[in-house]
Structures are given as C-alpha cells and as structure tokens.
ZAMARGU-4260 file (C-alpha; in steps of 0.2 Angstrom, whole numbers, plus 5000, padded with zeros to 4 digits):
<rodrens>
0) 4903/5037/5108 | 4903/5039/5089 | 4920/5041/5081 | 4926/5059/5074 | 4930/5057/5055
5) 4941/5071/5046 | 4939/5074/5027 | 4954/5086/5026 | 4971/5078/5014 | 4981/5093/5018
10) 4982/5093/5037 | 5002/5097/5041 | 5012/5087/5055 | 5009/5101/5070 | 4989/5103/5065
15) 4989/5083/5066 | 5000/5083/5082 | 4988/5095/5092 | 4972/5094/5084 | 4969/5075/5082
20) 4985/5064/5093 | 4983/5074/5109 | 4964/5072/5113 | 4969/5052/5114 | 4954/5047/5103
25) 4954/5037/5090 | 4949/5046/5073 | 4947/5042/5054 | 4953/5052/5042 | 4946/5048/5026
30) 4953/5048/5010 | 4968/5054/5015 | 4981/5041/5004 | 4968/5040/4990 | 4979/5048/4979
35) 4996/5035/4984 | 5001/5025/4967 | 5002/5011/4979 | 4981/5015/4982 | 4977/5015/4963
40) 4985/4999/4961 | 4977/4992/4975 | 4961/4997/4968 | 4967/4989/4950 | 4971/4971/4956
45) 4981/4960/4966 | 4991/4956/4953 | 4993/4974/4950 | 4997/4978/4967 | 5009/4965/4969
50) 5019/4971/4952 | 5020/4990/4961 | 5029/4981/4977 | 5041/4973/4967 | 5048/4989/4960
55) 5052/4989/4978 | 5057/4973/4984 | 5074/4972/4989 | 5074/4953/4992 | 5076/4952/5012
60) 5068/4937/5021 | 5055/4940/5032 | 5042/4930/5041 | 5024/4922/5035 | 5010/4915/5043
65) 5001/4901/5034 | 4983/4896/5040 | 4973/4879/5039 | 4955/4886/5027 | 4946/4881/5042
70) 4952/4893/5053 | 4945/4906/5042 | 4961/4919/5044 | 4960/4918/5063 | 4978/4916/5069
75) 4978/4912/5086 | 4982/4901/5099 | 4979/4881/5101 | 4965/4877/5111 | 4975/4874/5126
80) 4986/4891/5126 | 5002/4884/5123 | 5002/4885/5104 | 4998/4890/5088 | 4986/4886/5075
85) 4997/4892/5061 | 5017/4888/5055 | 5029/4904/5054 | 5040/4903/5039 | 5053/4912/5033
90) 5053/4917/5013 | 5055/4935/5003 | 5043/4944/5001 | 5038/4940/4982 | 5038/4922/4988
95) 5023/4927/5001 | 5016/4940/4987 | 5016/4925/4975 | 5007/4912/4988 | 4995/4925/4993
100) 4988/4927/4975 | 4987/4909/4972 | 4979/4904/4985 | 4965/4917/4978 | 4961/4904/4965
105) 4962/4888/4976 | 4950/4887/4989 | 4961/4872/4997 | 4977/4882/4998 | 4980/4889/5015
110) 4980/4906/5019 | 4995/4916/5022 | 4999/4932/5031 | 5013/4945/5032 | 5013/4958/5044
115) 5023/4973/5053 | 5037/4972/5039 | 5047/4990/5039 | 5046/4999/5023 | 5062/5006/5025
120) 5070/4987/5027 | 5061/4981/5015 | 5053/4990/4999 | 5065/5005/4999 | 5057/5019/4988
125) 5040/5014/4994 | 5040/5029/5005 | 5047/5043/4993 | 5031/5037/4982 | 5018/5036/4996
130) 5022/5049/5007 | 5012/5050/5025 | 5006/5069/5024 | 5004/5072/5043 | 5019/5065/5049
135) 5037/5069/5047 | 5046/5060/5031 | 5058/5051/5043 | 5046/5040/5050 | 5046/5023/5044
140) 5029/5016/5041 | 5026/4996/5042 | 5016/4986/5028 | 5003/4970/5031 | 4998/4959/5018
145) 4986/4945/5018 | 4972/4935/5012 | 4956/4938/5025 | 4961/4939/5043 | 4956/4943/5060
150) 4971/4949/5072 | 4967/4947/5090 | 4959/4960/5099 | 4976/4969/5107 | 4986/4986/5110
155) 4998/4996/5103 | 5012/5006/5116 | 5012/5020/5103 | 5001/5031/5095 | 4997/5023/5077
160) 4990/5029/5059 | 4986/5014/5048 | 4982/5018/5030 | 4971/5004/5019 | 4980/5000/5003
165) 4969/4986/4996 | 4955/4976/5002 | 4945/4983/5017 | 4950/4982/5034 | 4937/4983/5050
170) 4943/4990/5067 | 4934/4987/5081 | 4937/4996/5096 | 4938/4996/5117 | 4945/5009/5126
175) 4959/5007/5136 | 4948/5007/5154 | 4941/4993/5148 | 4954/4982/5149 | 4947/4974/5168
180) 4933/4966/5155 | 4944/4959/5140 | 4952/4946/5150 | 4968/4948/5144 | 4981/4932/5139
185) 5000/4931/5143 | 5009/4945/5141 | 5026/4934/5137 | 5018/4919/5124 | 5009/4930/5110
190) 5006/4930/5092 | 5016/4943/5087 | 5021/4954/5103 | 5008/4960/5110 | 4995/4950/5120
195) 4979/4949/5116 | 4960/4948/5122 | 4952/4932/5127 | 4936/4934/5127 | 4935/4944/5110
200) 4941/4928/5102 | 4928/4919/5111 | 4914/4913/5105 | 4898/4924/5107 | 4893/4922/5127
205) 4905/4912/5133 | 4903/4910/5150 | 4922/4909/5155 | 4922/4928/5151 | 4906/4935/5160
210) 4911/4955/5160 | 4914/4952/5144 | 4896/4958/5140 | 4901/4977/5147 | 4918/4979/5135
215) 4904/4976/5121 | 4893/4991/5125 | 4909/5003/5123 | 4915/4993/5107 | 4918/5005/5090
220) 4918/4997/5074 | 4927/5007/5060 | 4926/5003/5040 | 4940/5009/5030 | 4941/5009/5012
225) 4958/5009/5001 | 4966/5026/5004 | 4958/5031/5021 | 4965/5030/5037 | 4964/5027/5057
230) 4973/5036/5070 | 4973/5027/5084 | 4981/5033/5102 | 4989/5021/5114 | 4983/5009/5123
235) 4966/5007/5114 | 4961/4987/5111 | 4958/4984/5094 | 4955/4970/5084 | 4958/4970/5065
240) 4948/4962/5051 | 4954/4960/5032 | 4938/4955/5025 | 4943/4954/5006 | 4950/4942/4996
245) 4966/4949/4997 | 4970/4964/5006 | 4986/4976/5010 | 4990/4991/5022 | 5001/5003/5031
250) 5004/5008/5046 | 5017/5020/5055 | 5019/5018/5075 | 5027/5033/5087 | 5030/5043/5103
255) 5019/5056/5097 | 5024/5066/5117 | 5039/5057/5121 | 5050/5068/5130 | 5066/5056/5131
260) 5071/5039/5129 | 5061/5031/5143 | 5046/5022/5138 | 5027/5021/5151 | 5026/5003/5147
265) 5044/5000/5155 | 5038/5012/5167 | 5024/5000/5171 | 5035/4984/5172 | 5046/4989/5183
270) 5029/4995/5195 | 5022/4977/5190 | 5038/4970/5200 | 5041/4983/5213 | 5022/4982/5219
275) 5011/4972/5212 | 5013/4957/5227 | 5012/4967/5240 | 5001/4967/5254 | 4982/4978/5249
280) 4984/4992/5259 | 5001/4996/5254 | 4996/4995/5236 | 4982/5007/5238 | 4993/5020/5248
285) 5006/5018/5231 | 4991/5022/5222 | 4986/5037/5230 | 5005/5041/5226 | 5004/5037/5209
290) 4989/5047/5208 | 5001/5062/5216 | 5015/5063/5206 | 5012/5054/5189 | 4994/5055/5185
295) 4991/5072/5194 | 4974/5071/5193 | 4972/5085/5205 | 4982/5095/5197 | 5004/5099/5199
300) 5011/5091/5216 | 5018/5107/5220 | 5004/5119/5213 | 5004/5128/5231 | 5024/5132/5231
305) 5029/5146/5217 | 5037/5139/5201 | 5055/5143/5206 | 5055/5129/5221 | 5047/5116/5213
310) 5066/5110/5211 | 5065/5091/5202 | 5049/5094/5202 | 5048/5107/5190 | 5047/5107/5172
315) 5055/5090/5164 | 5067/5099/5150 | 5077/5107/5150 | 5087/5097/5165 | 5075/5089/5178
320) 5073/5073/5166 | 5091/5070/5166 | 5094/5073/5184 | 5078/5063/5188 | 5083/5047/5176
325) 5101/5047/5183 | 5094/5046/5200 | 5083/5031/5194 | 5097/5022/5187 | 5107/5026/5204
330) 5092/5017/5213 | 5091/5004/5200 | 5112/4998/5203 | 5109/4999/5221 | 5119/5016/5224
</rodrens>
C-alpha cells in the first residue's frame, strides 16, 4: 500500500477532518509548516533554533533522557525487561537545549532527548507564531527534541499530525491488524506510556519473534523533511527515527470523532477484565456480540425496526449517550 501525499497548505479544519482523518489512513502532507519561523530557524542551525525557543521558554522543569553513545539513540529497555538503558532527569528546558548542542561537538558526550512537552506549558507564544492550519487554534500541540533517536515501534489512542521542525524524521509504519505479529511488551512498564513492539527492536530474524517476518511486508516507511507533516490515525504501530545530528518536532494529538468524554481504549480495559479469562466459547459468543452492537459490521443492529423504535439504540446525541453512560456507571457501582 503506498502512502497518499497531499501538496495542498491551505486545507481548512472541516476539509481536513473529512477528507484526510476519517478514511483512518496515514497521510503526508508535505510542505505544510515550511513557512513556520520555527521551520526557517531549524533550517539555519541548531544554535539558531535553540535562540528562537528561548523567546519562548518559560523556565518550567521537564524531563530528559540521556543515552550511553553506544546505544546509538535507542532508548529502550534493559536486556532483561525490567529496566532501562537510559537516566531520566529533570532540568529546564535550556538546560537540555544547551546539552543537546554540546554534545554535537563531543562524540563522547551522551545523547540526550526531550519529548512530549506541551507548548502551551511550556514555550507560550510558540503557537501564535507556528500556527497548525488544519486544526482548530485551541489545540495544544507537543514539541520533541533530540540528538539522533529511534523511538520504539508503538501506538498512539488518538489521531496524530506531527510536523518536522529540524533534522529529519523516518516513520515506519504497521497497521493496527497487524498487531498479532509485533509481539507487543507490557502495557504497565513502558518508556513513556505507551508499550511498544518487541520484535521491531529486535535484531534482524530473531527467532524469538517468528511472525515477525509477516508485519514487515505491510511496513510503510515515511521521510519527512523540515516543514512537512504526517497525519497518522489511531492505532497505527509506528516507530520514529531522528536521523540528524540534531533534530526537532511537533506534534498535536486528538479525538478527531469523539462524541463525549468516554474514551475506546478504556472501553477496551474494562472488556480486557470482564472477558478476557473466560472460557473459549463464551469469548467467541461475546465476539459475535461485539461484532453486533459496536463494530456493526453488518450494518445497524436494529436496521430492520423503523428509526423511531430504535430507542437507546438510536442516534448517540442528542440523549441516548447520556442515558446509555449513566446506565453503565449504574452497572459499574453495582446498582
């Protein structure tokens, strides 16, 4: 499957929403921040780049990842999966700017990254100055800088645009059915939240990870340049690459079809612990329910009654999502 690229700067929030979000396939849009201050100084030099943040800079603490040369940028777990191979530290932000670009100079100086830190939180302003065009202005976006890195093959639980600042980043892609063949780590000891793929941070062939081999032939891999973007849906497996030097980015996560409060992922938990042990059959007959009333795969559950007696079943807003969730918290306190 070859990844649709769009060329077009001046797409507006509801053309995004419906011509690019609700297909659920990834898509690059090139050149769509090339003309962000925070782009051109990028493009000038680190040192550059890291002068234009510190218009920003409000002083707060926030947390770095500092690497060992040998392991290359690859933060990850220790060999047995109880650790790390990195230290966390928490510093400002110009403290980790100002490690960062020494360490370009000194090839024995570890690596250090910075990732996921709001731009609201943190560099107020930033926003007003870079502004995401196919998004509303109220969404806060998140900035990662680094020297070169590889970030674990994981997921996201919202759709996500992430815009290259400096440096280049490399995406490489799995679909989310191919989750059965990532052999996924633990979803409660992680990096950085979210857990990650095994086998894609396995050396090539391993044989601990056999279907491995079958993820591979659906992998995407995605070159971005400073000031183009990716817009990724949910649930797709990516693992990042900053392969220069030094290298900078943005990215803004949302519910681009939440309808309220409740999110799938919680949704899934609760199914995790409500289902998951019991016996085989009774597992596939909740599937086949699943299939009925959430995935609907053959259409609404009550396509064969006229819309007017659908009841709860009938259009979330403007009341059966209330009705339905206060049901569900009902169940949940035992009432």
């Amino acid at each position: 499957m070859a990844v649709r690229e769009i060329n077009e700067r001046d797409l507006k929030p509801d053309e995004f929403l419906r011509d690019v979000a609700e297909p659920c396939l990834p898509v690059v849009l090139r050149g769509l921040a090339a003309d962000w201050p925070a782009v051109a100084a990028g493009r000038t030099s680190p040192a550059a780049f890291r002068a234009y943040l510190g218009r920003f800079d409000n002083g707060g603490s926030m947390e770095a990842f500092f690497g060992d040369r040998r392991i290359a940028g690859k933060y990850y777990y220790s060999d047995d999966l109880k650790g790390f191979n990195f230290t966390r530290r928490q510093m400002r932000l110009s403290e980790a700017l100002d490690a960062m670009i020494a360490g370009l100079a000194d090839p024995d100086a570890p690596t250090v990254y910075a990732g996921s830190l709001s731009l609201a939180a943190h560099l107020p302003g930033f926003a007003a100055e870079n502004r995401m065009p196919v998004l509303p202005p109220d969404r806060d976006g998140r900035i990662w800088l680094g020297h070169e890195s590889n970030v674990s093959c994981h997921y996201d639980a919202f759709e996500n645009i992430a815009c290259v600042l400096a440096g280049h980043r490399r995406f490489t892609l799995y679909p989310p059915e191919a989750i059965a063949n990532l052999y996924i780590g633990p979803i409660d000891n992680t990096m950085a939240g979210q857990p990650v793929s095994l086998a894609a941070s396995a050396p090539p062939g391993d044989p601990r990870y056999p279907l491995f081999a079958a993820a591979q032939q659906q992998a995407l891999i995605i070159d971005l340049e400073p000031g183009d973007a990716l817009f990724l849906p949910k649930l797709w497996w990516h693992q990042v690459e900053g392969t220069a030097p030094f290298n900078a980015m943005v990215n803004y996560w949302w519910d681009a079809f939440a309808i309220g409060p409740d999110a799938p992922y919680t949704a899934m938990l609760l199914a995790m612990i409500a289902i998951s042990e019991r016996p085989p059959a009774e597992r596939e007959a909740w599937k086949a329910w699943f299939d009925h009333y959430v995935f609907r795969s053959q259409g609404h559950p009550l396509r064969h009654l006229p819309p007017e007696l659908h009841g709860a079943l009938g259009p979330l807003k403007p009341d059966n999502y209330g009705r339905l969730r206060s049901y569900v918290m009902r169940l949940l306190r035992g009432g």
